[in-house]
N, C-alpha and C positions, 0 to 999 in steps of 0.2 A: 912705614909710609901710609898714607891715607889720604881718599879721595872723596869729600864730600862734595854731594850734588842738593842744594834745597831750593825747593819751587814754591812759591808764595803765588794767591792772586788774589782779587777783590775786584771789588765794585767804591767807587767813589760815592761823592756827595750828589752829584751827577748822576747818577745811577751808571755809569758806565766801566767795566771791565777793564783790568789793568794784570800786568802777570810779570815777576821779575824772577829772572833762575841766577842763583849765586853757585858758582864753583870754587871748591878751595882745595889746592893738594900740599901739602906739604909732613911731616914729622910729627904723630900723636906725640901729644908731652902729657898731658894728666883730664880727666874725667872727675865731675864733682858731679854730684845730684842731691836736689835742695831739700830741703824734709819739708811736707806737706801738711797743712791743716784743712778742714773740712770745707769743701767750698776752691779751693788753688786749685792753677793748674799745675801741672809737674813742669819742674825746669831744670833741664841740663844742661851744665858749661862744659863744655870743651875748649881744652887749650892746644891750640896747633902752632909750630911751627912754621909760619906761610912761605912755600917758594912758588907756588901761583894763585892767582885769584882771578876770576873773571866776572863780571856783574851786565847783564843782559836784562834790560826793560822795553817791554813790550815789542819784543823786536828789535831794537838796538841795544850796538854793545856801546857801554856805558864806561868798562875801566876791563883794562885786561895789563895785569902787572905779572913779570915773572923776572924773579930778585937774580939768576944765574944768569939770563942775559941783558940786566938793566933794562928791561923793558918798562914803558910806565906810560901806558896810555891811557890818558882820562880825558872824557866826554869829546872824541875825536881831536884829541890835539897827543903826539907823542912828548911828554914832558923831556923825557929828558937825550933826545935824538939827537943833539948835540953835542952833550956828554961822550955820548957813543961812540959818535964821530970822531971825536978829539982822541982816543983813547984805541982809533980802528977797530972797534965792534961794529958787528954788520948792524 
C-alpha cells in the first residue's frame, strides 16, 4: 500500500497565489524513471493502483473518490448517491 501526498503552488497571470494538495492511496504497481539529458528535468512515473484520491484547491475540496465505498464526489455534487442508495450503501 502507499500513501501519496503532493502540494503544488503558484502564482497566476494576476500575480495572485494559488495552492492545490492531491491525495492518492492505493496499491504500488510499478516505478519507471526517465533518462535525462543535459538541461531536463528528472521525471518519475508511478503507477498506482487508486482506491482513494482527494483533490483540495485553494481551500476547497474539489473531488474526493474512494472505489470501496462508491464514493464519487466531484466539485460539490456526489455523482453517484443514487447509485448508493439503490444498492443500500450508506
Amino acid at each position: 500500500d502507499i500513501l501519496l501526498n503532493v502540494r503544488e503552488s503558484g502564482k497566476d497571470q494576476d500575480d495572485v497565489g494559488w495552492f492545490t494538495y492531491h491525495t492518492v492511496q492505493g496499491k504500488f504497481k510499478s516505478l519507471k524513471e526517465k533518462t535525462m539529458k543535459m538541461g531536463d528535468k528528472p521525471v518519475t512515473e508511478l503507477e498506482i493502483a487508486v482506491r482513494v484520491y482527494n483533490r483540495i484547491e485553494d481551500g476547497v475540496m474539489v473531488a474526493d473518490i474512494d472505489t470501496r465505498t462508491q464514493k464519487f464526489w466531484l466539485n460539490g455534487e456526489d455523482i453517484l448517491a443514487d447509485a448508493r442508495r439503490l444498492v443500500l450503501l450508506p
